[in-house]
mmCIF file of the N, C-alpha and C atoms, coordinates in Angstrom:
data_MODEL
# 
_entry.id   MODEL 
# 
loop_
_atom_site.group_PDB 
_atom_site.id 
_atom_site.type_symbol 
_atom_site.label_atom_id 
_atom_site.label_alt_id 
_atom_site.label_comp_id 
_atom_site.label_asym_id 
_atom_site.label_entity_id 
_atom_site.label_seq_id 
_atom_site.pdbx_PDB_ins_code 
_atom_site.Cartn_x 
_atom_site.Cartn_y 
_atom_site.Cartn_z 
_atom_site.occupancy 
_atom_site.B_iso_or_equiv 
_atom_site.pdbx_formal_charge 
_atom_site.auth_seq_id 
_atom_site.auth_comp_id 
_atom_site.auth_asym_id 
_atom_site.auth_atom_id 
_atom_site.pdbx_PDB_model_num 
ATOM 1   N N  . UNK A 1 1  ? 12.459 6.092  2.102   1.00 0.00 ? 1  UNK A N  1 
ATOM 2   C CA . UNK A 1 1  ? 13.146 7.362  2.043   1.00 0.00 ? 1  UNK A CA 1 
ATOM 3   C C  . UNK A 1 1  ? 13.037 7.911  0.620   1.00 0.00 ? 1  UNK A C  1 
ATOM 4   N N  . UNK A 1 2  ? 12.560 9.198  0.311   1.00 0.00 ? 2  UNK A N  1 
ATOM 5   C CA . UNK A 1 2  ? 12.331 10.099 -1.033  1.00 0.00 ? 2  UNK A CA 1 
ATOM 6   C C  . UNK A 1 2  ? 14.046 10.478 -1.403  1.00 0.00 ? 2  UNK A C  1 
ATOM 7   N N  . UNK A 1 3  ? 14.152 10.054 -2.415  1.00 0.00 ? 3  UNK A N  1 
ATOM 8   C CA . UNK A 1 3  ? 14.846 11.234 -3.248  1.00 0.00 ? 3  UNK A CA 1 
ATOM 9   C C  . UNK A 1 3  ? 15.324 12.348 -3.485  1.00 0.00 ? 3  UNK A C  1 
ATOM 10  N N  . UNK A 1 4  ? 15.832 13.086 -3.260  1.00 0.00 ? 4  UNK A N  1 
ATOM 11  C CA . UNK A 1 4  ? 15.903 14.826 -3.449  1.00 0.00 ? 4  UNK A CA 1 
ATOM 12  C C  . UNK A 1 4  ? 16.574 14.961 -4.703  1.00 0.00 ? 4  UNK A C  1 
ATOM 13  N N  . UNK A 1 5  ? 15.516 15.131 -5.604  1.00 0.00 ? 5  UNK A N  1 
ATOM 14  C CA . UNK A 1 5  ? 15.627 15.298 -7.179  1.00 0.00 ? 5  UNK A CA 1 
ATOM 15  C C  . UNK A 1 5  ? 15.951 17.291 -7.394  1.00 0.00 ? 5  UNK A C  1 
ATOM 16  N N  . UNK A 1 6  ? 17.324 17.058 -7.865  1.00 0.00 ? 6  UNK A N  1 
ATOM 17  C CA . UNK A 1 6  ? 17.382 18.692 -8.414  1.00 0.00 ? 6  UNK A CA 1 
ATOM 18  C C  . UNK A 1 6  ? 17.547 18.813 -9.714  1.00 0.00 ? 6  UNK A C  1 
ATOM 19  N N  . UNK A 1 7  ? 17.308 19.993 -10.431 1.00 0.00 ? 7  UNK A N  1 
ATOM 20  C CA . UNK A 1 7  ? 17.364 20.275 -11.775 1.00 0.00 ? 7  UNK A CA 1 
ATOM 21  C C  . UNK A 1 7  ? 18.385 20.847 -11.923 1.00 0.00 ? 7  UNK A C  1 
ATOM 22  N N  . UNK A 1 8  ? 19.917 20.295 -12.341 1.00 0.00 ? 8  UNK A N  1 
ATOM 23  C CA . UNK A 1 8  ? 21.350 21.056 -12.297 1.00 0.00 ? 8  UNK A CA 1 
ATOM 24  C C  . UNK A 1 8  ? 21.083 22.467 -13.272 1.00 0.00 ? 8  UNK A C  1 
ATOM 25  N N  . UNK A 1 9  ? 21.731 23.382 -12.930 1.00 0.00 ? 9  UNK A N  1 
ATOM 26  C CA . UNK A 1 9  ? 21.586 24.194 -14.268 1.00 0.00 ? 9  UNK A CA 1 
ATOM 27  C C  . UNK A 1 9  ? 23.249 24.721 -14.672 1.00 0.00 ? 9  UNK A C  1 
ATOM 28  N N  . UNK A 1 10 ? 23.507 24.985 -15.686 1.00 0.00 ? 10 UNK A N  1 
ATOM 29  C CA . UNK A 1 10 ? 24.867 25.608 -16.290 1.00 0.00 ? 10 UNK A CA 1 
ATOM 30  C C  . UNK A 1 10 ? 24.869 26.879 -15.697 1.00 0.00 ? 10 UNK A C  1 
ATOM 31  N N  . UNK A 1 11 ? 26.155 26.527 -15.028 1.00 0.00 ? 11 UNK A N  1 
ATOM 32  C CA . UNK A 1 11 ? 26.421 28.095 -14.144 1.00 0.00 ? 11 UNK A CA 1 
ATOM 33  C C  . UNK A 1 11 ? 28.306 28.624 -15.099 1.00 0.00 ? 11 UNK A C  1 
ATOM 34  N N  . UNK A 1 12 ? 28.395 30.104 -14.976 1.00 0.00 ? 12 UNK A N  1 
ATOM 35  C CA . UNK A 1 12 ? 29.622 30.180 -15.579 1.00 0.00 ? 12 UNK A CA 1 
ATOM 36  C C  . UNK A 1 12 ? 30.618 31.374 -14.259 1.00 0.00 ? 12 UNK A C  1 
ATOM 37  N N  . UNK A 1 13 ? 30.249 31.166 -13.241 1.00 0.00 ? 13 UNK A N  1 
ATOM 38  C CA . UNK A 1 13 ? 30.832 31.610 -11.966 1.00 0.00 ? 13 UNK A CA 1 
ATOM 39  C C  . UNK A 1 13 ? 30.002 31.088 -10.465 1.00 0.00 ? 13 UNK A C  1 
ATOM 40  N N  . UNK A 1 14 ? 30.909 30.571 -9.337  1.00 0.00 ? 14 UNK A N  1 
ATOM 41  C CA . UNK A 1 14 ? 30.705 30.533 -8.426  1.00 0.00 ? 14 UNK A CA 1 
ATOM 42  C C  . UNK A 1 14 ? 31.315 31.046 -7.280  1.00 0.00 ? 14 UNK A C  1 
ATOM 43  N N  . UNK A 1 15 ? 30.536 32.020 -6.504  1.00 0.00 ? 15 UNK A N  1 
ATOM 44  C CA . UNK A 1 15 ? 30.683 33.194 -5.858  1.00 0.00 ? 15 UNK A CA 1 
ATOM 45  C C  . UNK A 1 15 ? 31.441 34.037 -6.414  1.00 0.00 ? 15 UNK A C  1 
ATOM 46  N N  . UNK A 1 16 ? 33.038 34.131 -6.003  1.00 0.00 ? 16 UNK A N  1 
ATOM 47  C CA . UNK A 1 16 ? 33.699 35.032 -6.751  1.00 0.00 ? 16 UNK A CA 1 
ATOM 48  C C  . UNK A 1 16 ? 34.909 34.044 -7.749  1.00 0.00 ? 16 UNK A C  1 
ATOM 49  N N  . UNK A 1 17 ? 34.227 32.949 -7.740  1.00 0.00 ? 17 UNK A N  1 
ATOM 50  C CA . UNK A 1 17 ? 35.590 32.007 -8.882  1.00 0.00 ? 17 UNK A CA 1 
ATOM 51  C C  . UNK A 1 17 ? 34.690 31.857 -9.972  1.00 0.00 ? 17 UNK A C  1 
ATOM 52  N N  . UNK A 1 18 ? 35.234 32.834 -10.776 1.00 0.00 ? 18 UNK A N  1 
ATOM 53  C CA . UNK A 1 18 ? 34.339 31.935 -12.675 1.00 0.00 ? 18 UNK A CA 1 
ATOM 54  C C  . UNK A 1 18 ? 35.130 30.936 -12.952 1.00 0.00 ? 18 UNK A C  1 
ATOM 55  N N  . UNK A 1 19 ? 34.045 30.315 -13.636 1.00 0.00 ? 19 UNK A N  1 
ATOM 56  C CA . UNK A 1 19 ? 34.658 28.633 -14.047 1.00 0.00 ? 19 UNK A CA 1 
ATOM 57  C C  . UNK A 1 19 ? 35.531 28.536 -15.500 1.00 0.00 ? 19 UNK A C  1 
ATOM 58  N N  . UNK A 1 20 ? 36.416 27.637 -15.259 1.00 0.00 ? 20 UNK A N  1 
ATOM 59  C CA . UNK A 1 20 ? 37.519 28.076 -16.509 1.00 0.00 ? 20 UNK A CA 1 
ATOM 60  C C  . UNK A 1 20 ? 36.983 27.839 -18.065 1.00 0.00 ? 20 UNK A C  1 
ATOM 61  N N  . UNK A 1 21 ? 35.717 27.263 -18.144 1.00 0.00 ? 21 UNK A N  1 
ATOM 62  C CA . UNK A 1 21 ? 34.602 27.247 -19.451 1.00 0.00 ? 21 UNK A CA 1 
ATOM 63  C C  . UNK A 1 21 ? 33.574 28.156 -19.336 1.00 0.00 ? 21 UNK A C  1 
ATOM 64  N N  . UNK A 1 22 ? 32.724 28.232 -20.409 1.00 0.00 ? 22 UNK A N  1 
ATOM 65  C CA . UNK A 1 22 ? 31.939 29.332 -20.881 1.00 0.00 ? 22 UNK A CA 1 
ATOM 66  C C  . UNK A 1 22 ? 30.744 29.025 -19.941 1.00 0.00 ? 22 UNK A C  1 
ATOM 67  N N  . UNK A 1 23 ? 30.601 27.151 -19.982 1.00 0.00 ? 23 UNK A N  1 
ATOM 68  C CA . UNK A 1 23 ? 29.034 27.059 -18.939 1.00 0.00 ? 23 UNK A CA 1 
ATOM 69  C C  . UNK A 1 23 ? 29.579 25.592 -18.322 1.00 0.00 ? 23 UNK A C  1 
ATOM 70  N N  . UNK A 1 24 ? 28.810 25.469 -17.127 1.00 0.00 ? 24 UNK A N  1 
ATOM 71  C CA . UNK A 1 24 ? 30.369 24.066 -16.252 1.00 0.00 ? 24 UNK A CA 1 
ATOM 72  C C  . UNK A 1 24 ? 28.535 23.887 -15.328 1.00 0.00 ? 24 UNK A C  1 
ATOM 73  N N  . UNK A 1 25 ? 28.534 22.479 -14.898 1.00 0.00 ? 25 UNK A N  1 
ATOM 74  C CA . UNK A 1 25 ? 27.260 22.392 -13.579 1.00 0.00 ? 25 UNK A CA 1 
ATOM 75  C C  . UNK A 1 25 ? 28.474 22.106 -12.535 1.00 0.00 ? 25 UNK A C  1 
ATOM 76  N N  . UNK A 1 26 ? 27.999 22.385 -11.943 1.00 0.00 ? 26 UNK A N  1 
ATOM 77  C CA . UNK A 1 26 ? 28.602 22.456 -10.487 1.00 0.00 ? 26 UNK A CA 1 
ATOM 78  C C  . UNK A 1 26 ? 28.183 20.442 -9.710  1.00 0.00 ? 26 UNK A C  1 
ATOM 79  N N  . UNK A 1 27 ? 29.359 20.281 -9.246  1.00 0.00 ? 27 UNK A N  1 
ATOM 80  C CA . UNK A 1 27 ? 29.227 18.899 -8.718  1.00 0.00 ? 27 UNK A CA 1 
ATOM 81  C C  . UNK A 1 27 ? 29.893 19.029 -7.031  1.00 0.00 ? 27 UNK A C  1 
ATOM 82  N N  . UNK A 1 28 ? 29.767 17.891 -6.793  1.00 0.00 ? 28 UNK A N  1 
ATOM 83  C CA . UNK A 1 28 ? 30.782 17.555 -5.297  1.00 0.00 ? 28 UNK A CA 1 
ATOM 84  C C  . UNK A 1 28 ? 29.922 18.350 -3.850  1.00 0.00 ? 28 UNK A C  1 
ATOM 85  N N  . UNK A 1 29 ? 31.006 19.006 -3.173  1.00 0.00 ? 29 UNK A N  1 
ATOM 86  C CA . UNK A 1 29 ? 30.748 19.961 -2.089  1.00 0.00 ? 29 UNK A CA 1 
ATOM 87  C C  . UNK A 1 29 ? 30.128 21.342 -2.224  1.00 0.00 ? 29 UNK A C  1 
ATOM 88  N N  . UNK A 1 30 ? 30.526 21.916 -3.690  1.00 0.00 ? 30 UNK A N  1 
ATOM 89  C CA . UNK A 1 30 ? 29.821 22.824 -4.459  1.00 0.00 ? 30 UNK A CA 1 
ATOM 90  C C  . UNK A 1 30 ? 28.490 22.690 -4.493  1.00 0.00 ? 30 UNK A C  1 
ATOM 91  N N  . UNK A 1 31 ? 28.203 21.706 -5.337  1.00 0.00 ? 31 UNK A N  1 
ATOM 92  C CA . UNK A 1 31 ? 26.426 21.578 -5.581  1.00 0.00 ? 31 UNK A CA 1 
ATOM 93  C C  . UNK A 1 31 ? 26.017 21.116 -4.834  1.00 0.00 ? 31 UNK A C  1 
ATOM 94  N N  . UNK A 1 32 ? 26.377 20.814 -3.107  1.00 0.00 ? 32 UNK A N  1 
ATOM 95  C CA . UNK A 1 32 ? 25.218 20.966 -2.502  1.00 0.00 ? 32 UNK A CA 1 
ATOM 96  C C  . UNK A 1 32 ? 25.520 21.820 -1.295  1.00 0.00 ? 32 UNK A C  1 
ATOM 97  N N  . UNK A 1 33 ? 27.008 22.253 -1.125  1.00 0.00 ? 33 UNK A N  1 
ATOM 98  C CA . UNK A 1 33 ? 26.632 24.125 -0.938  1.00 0.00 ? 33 UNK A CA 1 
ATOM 99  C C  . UNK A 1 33 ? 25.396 25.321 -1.779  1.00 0.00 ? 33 UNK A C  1 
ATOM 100 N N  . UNK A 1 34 ? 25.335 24.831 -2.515  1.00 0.00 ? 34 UNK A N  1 
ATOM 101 C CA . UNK A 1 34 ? 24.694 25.713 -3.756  1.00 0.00 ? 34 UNK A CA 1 
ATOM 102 C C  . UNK A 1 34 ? 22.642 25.097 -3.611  1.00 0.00 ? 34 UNK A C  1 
ATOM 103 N N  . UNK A 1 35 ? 22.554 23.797 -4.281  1.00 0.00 ? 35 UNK A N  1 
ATOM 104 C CA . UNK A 1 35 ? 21.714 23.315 -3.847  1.00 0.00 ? 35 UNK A CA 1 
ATOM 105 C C  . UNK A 1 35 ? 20.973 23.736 -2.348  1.00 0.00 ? 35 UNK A C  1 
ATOM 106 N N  . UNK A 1 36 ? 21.517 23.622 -1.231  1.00 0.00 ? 36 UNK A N  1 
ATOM 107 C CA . UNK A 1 36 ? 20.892 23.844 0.365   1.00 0.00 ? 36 UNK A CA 1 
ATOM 108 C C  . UNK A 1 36 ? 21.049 24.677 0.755   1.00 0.00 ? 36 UNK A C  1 
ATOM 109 N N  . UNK A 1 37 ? 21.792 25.821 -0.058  1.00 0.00 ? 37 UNK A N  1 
ATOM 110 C CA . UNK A 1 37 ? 22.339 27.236 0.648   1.00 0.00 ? 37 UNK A CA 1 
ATOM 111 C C  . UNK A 1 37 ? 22.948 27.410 1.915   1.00 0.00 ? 37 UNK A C  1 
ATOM 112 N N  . UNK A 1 38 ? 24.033 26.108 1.683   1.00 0.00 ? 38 UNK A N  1 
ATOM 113 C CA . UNK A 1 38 ? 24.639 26.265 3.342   1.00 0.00 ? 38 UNK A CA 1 
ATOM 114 C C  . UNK A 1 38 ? 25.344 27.339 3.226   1.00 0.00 ? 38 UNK A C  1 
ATOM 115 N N  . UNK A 1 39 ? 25.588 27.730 4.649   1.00 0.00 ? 39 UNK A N  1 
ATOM 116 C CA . UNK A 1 39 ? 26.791 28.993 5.215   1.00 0.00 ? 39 UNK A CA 1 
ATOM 117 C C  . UNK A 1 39 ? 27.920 27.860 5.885   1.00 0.00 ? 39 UNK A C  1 
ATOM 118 N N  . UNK A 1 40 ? 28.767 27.277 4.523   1.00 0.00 ? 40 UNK A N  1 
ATOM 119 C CA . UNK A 1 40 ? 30.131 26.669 5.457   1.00 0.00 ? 40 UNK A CA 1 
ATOM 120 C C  . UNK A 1 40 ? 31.043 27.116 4.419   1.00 0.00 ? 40 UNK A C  1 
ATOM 121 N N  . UNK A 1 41 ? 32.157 27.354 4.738   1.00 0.00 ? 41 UNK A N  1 
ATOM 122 C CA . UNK A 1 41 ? 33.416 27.992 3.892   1.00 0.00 ? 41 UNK A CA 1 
ATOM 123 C C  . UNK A 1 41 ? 33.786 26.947 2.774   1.00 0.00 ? 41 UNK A C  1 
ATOM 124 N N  . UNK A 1 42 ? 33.827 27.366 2.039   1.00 0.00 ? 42 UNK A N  1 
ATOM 125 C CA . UNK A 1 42 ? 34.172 27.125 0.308   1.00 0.00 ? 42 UNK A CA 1 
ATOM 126 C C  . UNK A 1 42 ? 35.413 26.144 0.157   1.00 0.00 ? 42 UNK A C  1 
ATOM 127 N N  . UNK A 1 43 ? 35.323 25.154 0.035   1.00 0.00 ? 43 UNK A N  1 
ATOM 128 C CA . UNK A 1 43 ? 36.560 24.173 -0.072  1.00 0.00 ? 43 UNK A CA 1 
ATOM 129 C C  . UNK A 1 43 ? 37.646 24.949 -1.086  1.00 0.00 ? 43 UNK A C  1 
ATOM 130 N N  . UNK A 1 44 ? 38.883 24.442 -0.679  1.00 0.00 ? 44 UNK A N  1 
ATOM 131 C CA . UNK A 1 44 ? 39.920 24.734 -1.599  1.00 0.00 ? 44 UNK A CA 1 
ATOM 132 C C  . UNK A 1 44 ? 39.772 24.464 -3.328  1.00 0.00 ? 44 UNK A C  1 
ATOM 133 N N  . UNK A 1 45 ? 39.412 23.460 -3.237  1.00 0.00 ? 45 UNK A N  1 
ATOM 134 C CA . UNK A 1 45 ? 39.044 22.515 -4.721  1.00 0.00 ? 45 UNK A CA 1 
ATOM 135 C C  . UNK A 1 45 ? 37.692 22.815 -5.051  1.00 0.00 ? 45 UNK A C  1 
ATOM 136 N N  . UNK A 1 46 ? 37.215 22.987 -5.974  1.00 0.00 ? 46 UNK A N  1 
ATOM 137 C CA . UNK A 1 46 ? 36.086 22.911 -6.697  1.00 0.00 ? 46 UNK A CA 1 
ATOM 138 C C  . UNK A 1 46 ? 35.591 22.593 -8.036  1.00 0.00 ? 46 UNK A C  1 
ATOM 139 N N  . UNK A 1 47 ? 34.593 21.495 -8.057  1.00 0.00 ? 47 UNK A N  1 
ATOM 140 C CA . UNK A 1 47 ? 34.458 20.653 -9.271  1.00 0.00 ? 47 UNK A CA 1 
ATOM 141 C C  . UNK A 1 47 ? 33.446 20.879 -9.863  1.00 0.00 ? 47 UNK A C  1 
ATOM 142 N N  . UNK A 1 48 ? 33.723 20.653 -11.203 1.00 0.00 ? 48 UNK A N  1 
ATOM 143 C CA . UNK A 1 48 ? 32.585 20.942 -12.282 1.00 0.00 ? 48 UNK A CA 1 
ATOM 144 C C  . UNK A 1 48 ? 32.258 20.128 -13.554 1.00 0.00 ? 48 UNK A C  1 
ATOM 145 N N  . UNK A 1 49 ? 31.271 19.636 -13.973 1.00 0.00 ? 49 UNK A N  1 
ATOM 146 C CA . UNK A 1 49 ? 31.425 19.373 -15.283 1.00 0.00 ? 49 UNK A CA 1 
ATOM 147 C C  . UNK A 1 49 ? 30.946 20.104 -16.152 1.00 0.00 ? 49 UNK A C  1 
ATOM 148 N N  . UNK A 1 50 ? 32.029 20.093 -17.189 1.00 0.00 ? 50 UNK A N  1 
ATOM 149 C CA . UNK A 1 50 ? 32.576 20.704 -18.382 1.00 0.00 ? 50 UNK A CA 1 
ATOM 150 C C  . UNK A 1 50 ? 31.633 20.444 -19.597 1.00 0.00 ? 50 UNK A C  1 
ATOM 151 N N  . UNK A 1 51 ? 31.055 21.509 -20.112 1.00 0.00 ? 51 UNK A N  1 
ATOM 152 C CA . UNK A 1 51 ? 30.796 20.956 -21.721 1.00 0.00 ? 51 UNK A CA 1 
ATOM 153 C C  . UNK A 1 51 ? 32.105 20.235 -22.870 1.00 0.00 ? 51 UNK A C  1 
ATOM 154 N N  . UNK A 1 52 ? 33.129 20.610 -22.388 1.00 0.00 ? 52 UNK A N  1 
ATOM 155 C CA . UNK A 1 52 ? 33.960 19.756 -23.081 1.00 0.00 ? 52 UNK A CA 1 
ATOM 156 C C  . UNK A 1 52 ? 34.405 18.120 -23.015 1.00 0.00 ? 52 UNK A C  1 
ATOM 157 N N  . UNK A 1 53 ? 35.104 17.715 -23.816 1.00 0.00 ? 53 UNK A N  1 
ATOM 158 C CA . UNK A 1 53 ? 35.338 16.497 -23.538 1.00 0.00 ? 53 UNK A CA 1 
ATOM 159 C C  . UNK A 1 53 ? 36.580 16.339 -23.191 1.00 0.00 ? 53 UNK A C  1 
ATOM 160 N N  . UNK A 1 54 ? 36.546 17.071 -21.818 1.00 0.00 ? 54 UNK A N  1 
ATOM 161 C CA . UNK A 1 54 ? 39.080 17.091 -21.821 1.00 0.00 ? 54 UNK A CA 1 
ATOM 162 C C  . UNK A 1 54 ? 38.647 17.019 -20.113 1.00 0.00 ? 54 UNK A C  1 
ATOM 163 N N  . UNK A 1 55 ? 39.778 16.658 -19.471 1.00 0.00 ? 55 UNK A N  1 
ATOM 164 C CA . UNK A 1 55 ? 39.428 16.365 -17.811 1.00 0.00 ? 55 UNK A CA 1 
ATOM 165 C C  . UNK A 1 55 ? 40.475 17.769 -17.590 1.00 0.00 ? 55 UNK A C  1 
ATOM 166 N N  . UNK A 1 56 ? 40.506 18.381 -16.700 1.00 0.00 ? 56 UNK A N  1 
ATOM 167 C CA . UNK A 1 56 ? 41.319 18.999 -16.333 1.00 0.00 ? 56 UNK A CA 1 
ATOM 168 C C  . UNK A 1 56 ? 41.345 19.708 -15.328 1.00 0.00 ? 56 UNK A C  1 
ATOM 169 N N  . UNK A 1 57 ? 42.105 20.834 -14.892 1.00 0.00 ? 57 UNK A N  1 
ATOM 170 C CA . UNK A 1 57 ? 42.715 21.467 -13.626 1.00 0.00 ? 57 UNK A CA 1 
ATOM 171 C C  . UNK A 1 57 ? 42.918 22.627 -13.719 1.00 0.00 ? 57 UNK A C  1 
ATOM 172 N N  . UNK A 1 58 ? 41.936 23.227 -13.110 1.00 0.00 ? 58 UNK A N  1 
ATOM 173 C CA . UNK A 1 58 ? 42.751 25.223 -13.711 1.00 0.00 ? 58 UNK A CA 1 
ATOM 174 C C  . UNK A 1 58 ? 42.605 26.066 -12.438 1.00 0.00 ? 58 UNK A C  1 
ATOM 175 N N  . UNK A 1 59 ? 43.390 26.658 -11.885 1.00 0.00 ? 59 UNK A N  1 
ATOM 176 C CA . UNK A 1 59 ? 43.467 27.220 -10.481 1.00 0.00 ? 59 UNK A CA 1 
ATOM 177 C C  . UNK A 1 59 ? 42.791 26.360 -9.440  1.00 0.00 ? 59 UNK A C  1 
ATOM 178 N N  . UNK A 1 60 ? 41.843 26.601 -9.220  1.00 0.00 ? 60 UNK A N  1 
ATOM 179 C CA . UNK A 1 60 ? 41.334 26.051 -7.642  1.00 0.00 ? 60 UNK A CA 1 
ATOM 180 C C  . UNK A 1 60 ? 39.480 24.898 -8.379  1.00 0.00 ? 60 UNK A C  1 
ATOM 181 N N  . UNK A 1 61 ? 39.699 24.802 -9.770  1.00 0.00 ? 61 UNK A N  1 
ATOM 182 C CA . UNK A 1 61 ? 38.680 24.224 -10.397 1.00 0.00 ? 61 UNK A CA 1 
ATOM 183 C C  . UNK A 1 61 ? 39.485 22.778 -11.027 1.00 0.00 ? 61 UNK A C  1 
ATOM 184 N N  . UNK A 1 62 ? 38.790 21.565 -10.793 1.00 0.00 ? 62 UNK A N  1 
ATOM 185 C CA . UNK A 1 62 ? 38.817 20.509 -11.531 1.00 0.00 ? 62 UNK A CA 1 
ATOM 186 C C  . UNK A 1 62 ? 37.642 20.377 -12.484 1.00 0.00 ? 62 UNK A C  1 
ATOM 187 N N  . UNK A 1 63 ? 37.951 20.436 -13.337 1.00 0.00 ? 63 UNK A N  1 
ATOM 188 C CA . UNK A 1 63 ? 36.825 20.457 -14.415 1.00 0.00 ? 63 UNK A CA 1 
ATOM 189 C C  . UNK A 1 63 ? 36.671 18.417 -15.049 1.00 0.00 ? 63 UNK A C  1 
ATOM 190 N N  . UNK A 1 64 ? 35.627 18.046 -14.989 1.00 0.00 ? 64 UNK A N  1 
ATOM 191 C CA . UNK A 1 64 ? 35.350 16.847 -15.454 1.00 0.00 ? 64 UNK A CA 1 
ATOM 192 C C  . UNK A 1 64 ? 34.890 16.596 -16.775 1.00 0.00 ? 64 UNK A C  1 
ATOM 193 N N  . UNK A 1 65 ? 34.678 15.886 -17.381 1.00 0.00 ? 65 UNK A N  1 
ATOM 194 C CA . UNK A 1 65 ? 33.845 15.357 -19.027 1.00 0.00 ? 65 UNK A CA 1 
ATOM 195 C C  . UNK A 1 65 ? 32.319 15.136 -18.352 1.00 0.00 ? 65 UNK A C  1 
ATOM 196 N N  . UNK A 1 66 ? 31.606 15.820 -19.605 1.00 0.00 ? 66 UNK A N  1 
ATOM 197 C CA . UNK A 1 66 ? 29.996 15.281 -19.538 1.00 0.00 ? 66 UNK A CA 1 
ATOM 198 C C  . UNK A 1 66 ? 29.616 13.594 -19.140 1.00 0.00 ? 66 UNK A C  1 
ATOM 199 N N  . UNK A 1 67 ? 31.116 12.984 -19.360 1.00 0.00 ? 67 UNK A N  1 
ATOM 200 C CA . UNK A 1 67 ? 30.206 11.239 -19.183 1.00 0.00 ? 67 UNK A CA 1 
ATOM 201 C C  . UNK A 1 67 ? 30.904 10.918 -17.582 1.00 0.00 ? 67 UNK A C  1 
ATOM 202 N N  . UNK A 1 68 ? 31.149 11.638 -16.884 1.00 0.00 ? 68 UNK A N  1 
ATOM 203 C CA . UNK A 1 68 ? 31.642 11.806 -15.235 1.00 0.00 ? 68 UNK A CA 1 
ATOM 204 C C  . UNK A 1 68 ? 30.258 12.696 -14.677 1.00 0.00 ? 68 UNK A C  1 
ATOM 205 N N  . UNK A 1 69 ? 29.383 12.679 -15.516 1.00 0.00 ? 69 UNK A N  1 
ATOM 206 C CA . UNK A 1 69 ? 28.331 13.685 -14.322 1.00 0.00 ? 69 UNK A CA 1 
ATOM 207 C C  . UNK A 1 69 ? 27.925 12.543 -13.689 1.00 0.00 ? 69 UNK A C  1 
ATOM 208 N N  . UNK A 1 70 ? 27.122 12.542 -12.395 1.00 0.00 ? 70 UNK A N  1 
ATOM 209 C CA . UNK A 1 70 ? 26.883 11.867 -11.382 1.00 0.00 ? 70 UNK A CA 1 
ATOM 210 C C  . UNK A 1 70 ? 25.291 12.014 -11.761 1.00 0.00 ? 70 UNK A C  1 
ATOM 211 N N  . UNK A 1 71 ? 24.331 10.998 -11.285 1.00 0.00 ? 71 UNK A N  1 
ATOM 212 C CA . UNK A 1 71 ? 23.283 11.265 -11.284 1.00 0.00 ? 71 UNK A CA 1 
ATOM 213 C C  . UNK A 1 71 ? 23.087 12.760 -10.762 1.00 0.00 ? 71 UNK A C  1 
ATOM 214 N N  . UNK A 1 72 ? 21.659 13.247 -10.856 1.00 0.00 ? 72 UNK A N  1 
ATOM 215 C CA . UNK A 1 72 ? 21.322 14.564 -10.204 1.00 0.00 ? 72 UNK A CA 1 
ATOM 216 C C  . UNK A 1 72 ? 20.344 14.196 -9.419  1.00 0.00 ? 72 UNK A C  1 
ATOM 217 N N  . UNK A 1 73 ? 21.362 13.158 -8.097  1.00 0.00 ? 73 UNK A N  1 
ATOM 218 C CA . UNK A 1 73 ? 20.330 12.989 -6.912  1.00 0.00 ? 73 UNK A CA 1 
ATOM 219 C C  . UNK A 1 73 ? 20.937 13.306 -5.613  1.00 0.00 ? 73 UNK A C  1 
ATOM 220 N N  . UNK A 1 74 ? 20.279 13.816 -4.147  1.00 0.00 ? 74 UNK A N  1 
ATOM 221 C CA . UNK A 1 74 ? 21.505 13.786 -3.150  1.00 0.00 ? 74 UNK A CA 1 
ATOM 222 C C  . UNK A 1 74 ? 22.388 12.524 -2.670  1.00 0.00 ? 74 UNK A C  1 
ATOM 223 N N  . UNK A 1 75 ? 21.709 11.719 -3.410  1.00 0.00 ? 75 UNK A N  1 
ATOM 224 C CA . UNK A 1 75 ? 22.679 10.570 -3.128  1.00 0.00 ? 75 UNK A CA 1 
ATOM 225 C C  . UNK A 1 75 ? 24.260 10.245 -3.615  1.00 0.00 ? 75 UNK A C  1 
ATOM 226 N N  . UNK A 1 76 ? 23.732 10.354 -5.339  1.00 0.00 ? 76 UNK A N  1 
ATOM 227 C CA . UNK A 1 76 ? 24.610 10.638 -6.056  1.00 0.00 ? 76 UNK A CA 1 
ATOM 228 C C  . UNK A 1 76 ? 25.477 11.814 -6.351  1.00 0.00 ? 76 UNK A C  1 
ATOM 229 N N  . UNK A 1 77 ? 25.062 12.826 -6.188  1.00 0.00 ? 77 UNK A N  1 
ATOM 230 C CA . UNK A 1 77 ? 25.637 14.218 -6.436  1.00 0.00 ? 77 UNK A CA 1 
ATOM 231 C C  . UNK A 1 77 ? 26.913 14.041 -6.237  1.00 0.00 ? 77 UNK A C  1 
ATOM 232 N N  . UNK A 1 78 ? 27.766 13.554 -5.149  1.00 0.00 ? 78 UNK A N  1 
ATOM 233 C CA . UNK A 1 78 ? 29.261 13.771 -5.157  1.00 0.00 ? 78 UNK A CA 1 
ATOM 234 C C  . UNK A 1 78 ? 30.072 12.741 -5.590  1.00 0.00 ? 78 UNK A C  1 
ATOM 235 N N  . UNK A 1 79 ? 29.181 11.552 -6.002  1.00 0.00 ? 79 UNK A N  1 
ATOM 236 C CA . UNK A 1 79 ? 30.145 10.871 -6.743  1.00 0.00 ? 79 UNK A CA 1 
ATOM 237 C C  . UNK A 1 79 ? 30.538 11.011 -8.209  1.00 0.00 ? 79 UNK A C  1 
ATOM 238 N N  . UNK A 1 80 ? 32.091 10.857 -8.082  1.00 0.00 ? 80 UNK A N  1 
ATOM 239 C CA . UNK A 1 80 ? 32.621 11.301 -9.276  1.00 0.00 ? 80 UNK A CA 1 
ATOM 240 C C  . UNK A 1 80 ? 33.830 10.125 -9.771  1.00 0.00 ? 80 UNK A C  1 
ATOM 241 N N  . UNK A 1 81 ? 33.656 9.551  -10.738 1.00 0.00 ? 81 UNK A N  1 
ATOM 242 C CA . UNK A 1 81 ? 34.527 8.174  -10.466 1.00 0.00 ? 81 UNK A CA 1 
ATOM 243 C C  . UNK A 1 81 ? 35.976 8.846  -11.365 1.00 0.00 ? 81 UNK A C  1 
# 
């Protein structure tokens, strides 16, 4: 079985929620809504990692630290420890 290798990129809004930092990659149910271009409704929660180094919570965004990114594979993509 192959891999599905993506190239994350720094996004600073998703659909109509901007992210509570200047540039955040998108992780979880997000990035691979985003990744596969599904049509399924937008979870309540949505996660990101942060160029910063602080964990946190801001409206409907959990923002993570750069050393919580998950590989950038479909395997890995939603794990977030």
């Amino acid at each position: 079985m192959s891999k599905y290798k993506r190239i994350s990129q720094s996004v600073t809004v998703f659909h109509d929620y901007p992210l509570p930092e200047t540039k955040a990659t998108l992780v979880g149910y997000i990035a691979l809504i985003t990744d596969y271009d599904l049509g399924v409704p937008i979870p309540y929660l949505l996660c990101a990692i942060g160029e910063k180094y602080k964990k946190y919570e801001k409206g409907q965004w959990r923002v993570f630290t750069p050393r919580h990114a998950p590989e950038d594979t479909l395997f890995k993509k939603c794990k977030i420890s």
